[in-house]
N, C-alpha and C positions, 0 to 999 in steps of 0.2 A: 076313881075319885069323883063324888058328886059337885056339880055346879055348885053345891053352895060352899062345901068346902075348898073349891078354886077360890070363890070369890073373898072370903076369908082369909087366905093367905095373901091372896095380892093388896090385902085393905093390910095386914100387917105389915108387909114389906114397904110399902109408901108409908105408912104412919112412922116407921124404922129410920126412911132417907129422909123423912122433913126432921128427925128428930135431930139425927146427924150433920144437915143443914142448918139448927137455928143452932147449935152448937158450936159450930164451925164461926159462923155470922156473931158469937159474942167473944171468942177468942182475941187476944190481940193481934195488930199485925205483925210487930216484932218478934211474937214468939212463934211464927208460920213462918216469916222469910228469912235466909239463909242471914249471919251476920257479915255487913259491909267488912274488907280488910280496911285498917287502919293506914293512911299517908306514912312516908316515915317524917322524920324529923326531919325540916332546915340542914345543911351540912357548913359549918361554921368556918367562914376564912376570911383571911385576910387580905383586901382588896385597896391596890393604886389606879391612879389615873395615869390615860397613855398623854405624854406631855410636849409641848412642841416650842422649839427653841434655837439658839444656833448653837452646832454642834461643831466640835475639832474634831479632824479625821486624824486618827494617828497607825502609821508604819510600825509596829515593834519587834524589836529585834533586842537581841542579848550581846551584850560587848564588855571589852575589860579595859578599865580603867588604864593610863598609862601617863609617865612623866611630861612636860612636855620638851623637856631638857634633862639629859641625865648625864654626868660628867664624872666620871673616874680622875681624880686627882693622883698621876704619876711625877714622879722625879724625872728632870731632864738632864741630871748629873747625879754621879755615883758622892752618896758621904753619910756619914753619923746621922741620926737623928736625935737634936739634944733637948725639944723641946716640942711639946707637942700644945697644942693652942685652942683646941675645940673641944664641946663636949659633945658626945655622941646626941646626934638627934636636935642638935642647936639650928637656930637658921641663921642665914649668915648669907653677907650681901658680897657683891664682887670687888677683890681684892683684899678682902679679909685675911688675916693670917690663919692659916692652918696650922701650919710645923712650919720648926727652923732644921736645917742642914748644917754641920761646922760649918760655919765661913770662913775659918783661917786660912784654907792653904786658897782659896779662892782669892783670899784678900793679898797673900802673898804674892801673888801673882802678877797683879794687878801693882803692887810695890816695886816686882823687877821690871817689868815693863815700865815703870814709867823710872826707873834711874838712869834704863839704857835709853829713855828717850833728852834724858834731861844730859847726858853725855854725848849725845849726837847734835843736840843741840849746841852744847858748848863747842866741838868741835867745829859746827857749820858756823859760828861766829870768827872764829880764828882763821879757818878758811876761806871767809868772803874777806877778813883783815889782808891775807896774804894775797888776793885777787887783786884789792884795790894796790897794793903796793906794786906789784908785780903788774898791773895798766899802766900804771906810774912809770913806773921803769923802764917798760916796753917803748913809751911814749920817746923817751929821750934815745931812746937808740942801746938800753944798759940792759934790756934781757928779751931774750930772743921769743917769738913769735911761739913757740911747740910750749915752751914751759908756763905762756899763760891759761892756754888752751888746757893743759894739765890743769891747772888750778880752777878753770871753768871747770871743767870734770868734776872735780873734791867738790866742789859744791854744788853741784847739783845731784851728784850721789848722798850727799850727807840732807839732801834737801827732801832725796826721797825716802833715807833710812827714819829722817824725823815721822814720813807719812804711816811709812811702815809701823812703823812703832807707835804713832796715836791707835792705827787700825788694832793692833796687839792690844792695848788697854782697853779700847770700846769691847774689845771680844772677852776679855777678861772681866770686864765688866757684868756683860750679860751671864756670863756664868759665875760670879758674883751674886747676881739675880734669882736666879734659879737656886738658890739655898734657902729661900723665902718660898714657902709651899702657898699660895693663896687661892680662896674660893671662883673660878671661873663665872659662875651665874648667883643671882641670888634661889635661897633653896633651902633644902634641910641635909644635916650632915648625915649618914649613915654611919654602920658599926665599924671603929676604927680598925684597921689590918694590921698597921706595925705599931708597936715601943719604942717607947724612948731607949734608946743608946744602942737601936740596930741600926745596920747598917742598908740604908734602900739606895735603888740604881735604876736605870729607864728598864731593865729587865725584868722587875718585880712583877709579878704576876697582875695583884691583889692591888696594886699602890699603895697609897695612903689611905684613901678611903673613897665615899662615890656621895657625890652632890648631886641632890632630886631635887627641879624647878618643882612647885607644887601649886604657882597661882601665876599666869595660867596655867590649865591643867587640860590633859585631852583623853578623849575616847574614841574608841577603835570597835564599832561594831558591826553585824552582819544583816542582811536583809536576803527573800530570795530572790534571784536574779530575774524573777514573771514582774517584780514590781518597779523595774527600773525603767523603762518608759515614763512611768508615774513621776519618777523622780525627776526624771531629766523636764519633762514637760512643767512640772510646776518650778523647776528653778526658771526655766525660759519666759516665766510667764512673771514671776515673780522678781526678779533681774535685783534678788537680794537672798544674801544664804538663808535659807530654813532654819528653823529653829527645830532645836532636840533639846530633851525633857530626859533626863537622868532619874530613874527611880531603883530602890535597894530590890534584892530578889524575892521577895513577896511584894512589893508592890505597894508597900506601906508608909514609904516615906519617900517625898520630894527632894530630890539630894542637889539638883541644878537647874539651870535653864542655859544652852550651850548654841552654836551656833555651828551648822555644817560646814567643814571646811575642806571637805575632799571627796568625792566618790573615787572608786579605787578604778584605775587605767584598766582592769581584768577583772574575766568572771574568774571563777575557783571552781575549776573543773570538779573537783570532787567531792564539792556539797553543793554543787547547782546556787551558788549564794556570790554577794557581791559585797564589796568592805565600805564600809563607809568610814569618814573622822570629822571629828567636831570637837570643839573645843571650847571650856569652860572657865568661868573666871570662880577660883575656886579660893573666894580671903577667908572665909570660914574651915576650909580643909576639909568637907565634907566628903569631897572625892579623894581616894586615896592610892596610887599607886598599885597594880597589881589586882583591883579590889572586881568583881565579878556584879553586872548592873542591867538591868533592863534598860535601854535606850526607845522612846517613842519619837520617830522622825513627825513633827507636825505638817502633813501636808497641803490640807485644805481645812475650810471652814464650810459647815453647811447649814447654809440657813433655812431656819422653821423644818428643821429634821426634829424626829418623832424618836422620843425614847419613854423605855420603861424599866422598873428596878431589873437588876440581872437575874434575879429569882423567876422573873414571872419564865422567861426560855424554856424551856421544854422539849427534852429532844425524845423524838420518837422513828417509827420505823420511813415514815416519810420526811425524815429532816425538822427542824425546831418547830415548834407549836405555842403556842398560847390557850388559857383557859379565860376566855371573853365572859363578861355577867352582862346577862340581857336587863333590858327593864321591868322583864317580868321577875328578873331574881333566879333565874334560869342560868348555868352554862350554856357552853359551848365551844369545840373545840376550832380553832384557827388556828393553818395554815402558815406561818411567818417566813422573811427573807430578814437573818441578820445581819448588818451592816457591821459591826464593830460593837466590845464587850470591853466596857471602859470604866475605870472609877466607879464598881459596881453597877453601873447602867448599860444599858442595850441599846444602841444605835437602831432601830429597825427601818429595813426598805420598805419591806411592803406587808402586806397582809392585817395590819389595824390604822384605826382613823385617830384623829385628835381628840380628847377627852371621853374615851371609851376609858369603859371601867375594866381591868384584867385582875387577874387573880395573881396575887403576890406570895403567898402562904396558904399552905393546905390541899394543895391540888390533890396528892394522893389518896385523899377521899373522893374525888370524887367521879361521877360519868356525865357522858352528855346528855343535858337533859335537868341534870338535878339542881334539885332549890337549894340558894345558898343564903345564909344568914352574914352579912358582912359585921365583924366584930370591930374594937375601937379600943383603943387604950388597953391597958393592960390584959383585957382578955385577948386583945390580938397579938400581944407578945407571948403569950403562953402557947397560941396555936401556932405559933412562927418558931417556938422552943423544941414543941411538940413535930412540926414537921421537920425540922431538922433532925431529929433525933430518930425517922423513920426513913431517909434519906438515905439510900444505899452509899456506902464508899466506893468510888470510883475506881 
């Protein structure tokens, strides 16, 4: 190859790379660099503030309603029943009639006794007659010394046959009494046991029927026995009974406000738990015999404690969490200590400050890190429908 056709080739190959150069240089630059990936979207929730106030501490425990008086109305003498006096389920105050018993042969009774008494009496009249005569006589020397002494006798036996004989009528009497069935307490009647024209006796199983005091009214419930220091230290401190708070078994209605009247002398070996009673004024009959209740012992009060909805909790593999919104609109995950899960709020110890924003609905979109668009009114109920409906069942 000659010099000149060297030189030729290398004048085309540079006229080649400028050509490719000014080519390059009119190109845009969006269509030489790669395209940017796109942000995603805002991740849409529903966001409270953490809020600060005085808080009730409450013990809850499950207990069952109970009378605070319950009386079985038995017969204290055997006879007919001729009359029965109540209706099932009535209330009825004390001394009220229930049932009648015959009363005849009771009353018959009470008849013989007092003729033998109205016969010892005539005779102890005749005999203090023959006393006095027979003083009389003694007196003058006309009857001897043994035969008045006799006549003191008669009269003072007939003095005691009259005593005898009232005691026989008062006892006839009371069981006179006892044919008259009445209510011991006031209260509500239950389902009657006998009819009219059986025959009932103090042996009767069933009696007549069973009378439930129902105002006041008490409850019987349980705590675990770790929290009984709690208890005793804030009665000691409070040198007045606590109040307990009766709610139905979901938790959805108020049913008292009651006053503690007893911790139980014993733990209960076999569920680690302690008895508590409290008692309620019950004129509505909200509380009812038998009936199965959430009890929350109020223990303390705590002021400018920090809560937020019960939604915001969050339990994870290190214990409850929160989803925090920064001020950039950012999560993040935090850490939490809950105090108590009350009236759908979260008591929290520790791990958020006072008017931080936390995440109330929608958590399960998202990670740490991510932007969140906080919604309001009806679109925040749709995301609060929405997470709900993604909410694993327990």
């Amino acid at each position: 190859m000659t010099r000149k056709t060297i030189v030729a080739a290398f004048a085309l190959t540079t006229m080649v790379a400028i050509g490719v150069l000014l080519w390059a240089t009119k190109t845009p630059p969006f269509e030489s660099a790669v395209a940017a990936p796109v942000p995603p979207p805002p991740v849409p929730i529903v966001a409270g503030t953490v809020t600060q106030h005085d808080v009730p501490i409450y013990l809850t425990g499950v207990g069952t309603v109970i009378a605070y008086d319950t009386d079985v109305v038995r017969a204290q003498i055997q006879g007919q029943i001729i009359s029965i006096n109540f209706t099932e389920g009535q209330h009825v105050h004390v001394g009220d009639l229930l049932a009648q018993i015959d009363p005849r042969p009771y009353q018959a009774v009470i008849d013989q006794d007092t003729g033998v008494l109205e016969r010892d009496k005539a005779q102890l009249v005749n005999a203090e007659a023959n006393l006095a005569r027979y003083t009389e006589l003694g007196a003058k020397g006309w009857a001897t010394p043994q035969l008045i002494e006799t006549q003191k006798a008669q009269v003072g036996q007939l003095q005691a046959a009259i005593k005898a004989d009232g005691g026989l009528i008062e006892a006839a009497k009371v069981q006179l009494s006892f044919t008259r069935l009445t209510s011991p307490i006031d209260g509500v009647v239950g389902i009657r046991q006998i009819d009219v024209g059986n025959i009932i006796s103090p042996s009767s199983t069933n009696g007549l029927c069973v009378v439930t005091q129902l105002d006041p009214i008490s409850l019987i419930f349980t705590l675990p026995e770790t929290v009984l220091p709690q208890v005793q230290r804030q009665q000691q401190k409070s040198k007045a009974p606590l109040t307990v708070v009766a709610y139905n078994q979901d938790d959805t209605m108020r049913l008292g406000d009651g006053r503690l009247a007893l911790v139980n002398n014993e733990i209960l070996q076999t569920t680690g738990s302690i008895q508590l009673k409290a008692n309620f004024p019950n004129k509505d009959n909200r509380l009812w015999p038998g009936e199965l209740i959430n009890a929350r012992l109020l223990l303390a009060t705590r002021h400018n404690g920090l809560t937020v909805p019960a939604s915001v909790v969050q339990q994870g593999p290190n214990g409850p969490y929160a989803w925090v919104v920064k001020p950039d609109n950012t999560v993040t995950i935090r850490q939490i200590k809950v105090a108590q899960i009350s009236d759908g709020q979260a008591l929290i110890d520790s791990g958020l400050s006072a008017n931080e924003q936390v995440v109330v609905d929608g958590q399960y979109k998202l990670q740490p890190g991510s932007h969140v668009a906080i919604l309001h009114g009806r679109a925040a109920q749709e995301v609060a429908a929405e997470d709900a409906m993604q909410t694993p069942i327990p």
